[in-house]
Residue, then its C-alpha position, 0 to 999 in steps of 0.5 A: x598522431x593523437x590530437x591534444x583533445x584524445x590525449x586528454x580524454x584518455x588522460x581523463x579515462x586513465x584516472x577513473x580505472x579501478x587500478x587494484x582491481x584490474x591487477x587482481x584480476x587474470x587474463x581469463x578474467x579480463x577477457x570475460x569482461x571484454x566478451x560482449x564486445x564482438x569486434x574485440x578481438x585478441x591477438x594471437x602468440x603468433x601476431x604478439x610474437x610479431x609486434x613491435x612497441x614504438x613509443x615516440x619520444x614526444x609522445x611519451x607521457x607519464x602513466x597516472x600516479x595510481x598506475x605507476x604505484 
């Protein structure tokens, strides 16, 4: 579980994205950025099909405004 200060530090990281930008961008795009970084790695359709989003009620948070526009 996420300790006050990683929620706040992830809180602090969310406002400064460019939010416009990221959302015109595609996947390909995105995924060129995030070449340089070697331990990056991105799930196959196999591993996705197999993944199952747990979103605990207390740690459920409100996305930052620019995000939920």
């Amino acid at each position: 579980m996420p300790t006050k200060k990683q929620l706040e530090e992830a809180d602090r990281l969310a406002k400064t994205v460019d939010w416009e930008k990221l959302r015109a961008m595609s996947d390909e795009e995105i995924r060129a950025h995030w070449a340089w970084d070697k331990d990056m790695t991105w799930p196959t359709d196999e591993e996705l099909a197999e993944f199952d989003l747990v979103i605990p009620a207390k740690s459920r948070r409100k996305p930052p405004k620019e995000a939920a526009e």
